[in-house]
C-alpha positions as CSV (number, residue, x, y, z in Angstrom):
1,X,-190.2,27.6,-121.3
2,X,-186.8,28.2,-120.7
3,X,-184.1,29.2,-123.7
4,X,-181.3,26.2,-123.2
5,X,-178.0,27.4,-124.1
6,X,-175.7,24.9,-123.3
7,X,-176.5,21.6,-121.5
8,X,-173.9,20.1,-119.3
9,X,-174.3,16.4,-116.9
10,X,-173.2,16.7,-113.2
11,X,-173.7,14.6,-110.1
12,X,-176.5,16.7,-108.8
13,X,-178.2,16.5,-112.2
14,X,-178.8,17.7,-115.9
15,X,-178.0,21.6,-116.3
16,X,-179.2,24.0,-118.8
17,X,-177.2,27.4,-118.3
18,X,-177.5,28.3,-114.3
19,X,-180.3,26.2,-114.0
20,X,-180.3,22.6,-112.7
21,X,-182.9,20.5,-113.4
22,X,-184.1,18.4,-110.8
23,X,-184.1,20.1,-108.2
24,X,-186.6,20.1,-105.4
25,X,-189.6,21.5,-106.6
26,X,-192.3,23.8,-104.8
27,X,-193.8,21.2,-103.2
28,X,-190.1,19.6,-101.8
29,X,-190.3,16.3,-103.7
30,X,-187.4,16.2,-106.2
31,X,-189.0,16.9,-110.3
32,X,-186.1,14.2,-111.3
33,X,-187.8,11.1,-109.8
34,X,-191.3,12.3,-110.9
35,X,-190.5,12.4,-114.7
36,X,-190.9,9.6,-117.0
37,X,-188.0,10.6,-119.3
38,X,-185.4,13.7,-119.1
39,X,-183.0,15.1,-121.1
40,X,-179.7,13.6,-121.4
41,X,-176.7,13.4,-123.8
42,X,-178.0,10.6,-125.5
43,X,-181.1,12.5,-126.4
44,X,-179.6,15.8,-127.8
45,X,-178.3,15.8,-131.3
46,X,-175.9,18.7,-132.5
47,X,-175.9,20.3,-135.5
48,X,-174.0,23.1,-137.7
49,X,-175.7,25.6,-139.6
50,X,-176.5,25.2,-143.5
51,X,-173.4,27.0,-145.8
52,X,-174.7,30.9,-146.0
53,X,-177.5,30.8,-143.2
54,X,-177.8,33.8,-141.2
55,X,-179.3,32.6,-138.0
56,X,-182.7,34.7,-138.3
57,X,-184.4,31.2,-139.8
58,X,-182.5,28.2,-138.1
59,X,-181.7,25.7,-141.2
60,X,-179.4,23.0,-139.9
61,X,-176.5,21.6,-141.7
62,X,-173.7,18.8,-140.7
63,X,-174.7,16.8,-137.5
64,X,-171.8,16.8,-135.4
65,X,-171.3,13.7,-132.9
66,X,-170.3,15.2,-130.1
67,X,-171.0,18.4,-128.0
68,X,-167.3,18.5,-128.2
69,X,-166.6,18.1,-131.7
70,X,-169.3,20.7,-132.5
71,X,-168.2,23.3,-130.1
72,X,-164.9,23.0,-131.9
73,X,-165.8,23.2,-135.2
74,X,-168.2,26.2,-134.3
75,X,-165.4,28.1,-133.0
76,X,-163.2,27.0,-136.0
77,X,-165.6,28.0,-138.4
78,X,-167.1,31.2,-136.4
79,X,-170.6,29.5,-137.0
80,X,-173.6,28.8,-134.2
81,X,-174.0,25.9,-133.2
82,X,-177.5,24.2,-132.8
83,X,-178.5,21.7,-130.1
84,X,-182.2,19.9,-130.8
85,X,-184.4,17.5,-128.6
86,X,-186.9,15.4,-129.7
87,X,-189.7,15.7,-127.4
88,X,-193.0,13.3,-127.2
89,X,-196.2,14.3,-125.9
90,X,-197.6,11.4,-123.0
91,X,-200.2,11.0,-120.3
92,X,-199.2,11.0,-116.4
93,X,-201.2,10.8,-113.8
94,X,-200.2,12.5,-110.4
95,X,-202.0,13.4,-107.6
96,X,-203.9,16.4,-109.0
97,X,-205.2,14.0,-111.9
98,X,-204.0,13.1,-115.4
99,X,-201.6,15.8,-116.9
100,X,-199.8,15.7,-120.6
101,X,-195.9,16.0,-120.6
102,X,-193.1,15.8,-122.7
103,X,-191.1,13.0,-122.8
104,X,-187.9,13.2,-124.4
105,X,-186.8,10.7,-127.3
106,X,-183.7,8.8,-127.5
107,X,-181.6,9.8,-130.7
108,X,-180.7,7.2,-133.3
């Protein structure tokens, strides 16, 4: 599993750091088209640390609305920010059988 440091949308798909997701896989066919749900601004919530939190035991304060507003007020502040995905477990088949993957959930 990779460590997502920032997440940015562009034309050629959802990015986490270098990485692009979706992106032909080993076996040439696209991983965007095969999922049933990915990762997208409207499922990533972003949130300020708790007053006094060191960072060693993530404890999230204010949720920020925006991956904007929260960068801001992260710099303002000098605090981390914190970016969290909801993430549900469901069955897909494919052509090696039935696998379990993670589907991500809207936020609300």
């Amino acid at each position: 599993m990779e460590a997502v440091k920032s997440t940015t949308e562009s034309a050629t798909g959802l990015t986490t750091g270098d990485t692009v997701i979706g992106t032909p896989g080993r076996n040439g066919r696209g991983e965007r088209g095969r999922r049933r749900s990915e990762m997208t601004s409207a499922n990533v919530r972003y949130f300020l640390p708790k007053a006094g939190n060191s960072g060693d035991k993530p404890e999230l304060g204010r949720e920020m609305t925006s991956e904007g507003e929260a960068l801001v007020e992260a710099f303002r502040t000098g605090q981390l920010m914190y970016t969290v995905v909801a993430w549900k477990a469901v069955p897909e088949m494919s052509d090696d059988g039935p696998k379990i993957v993670k589907q991500a959930i809207n936020r609300t």
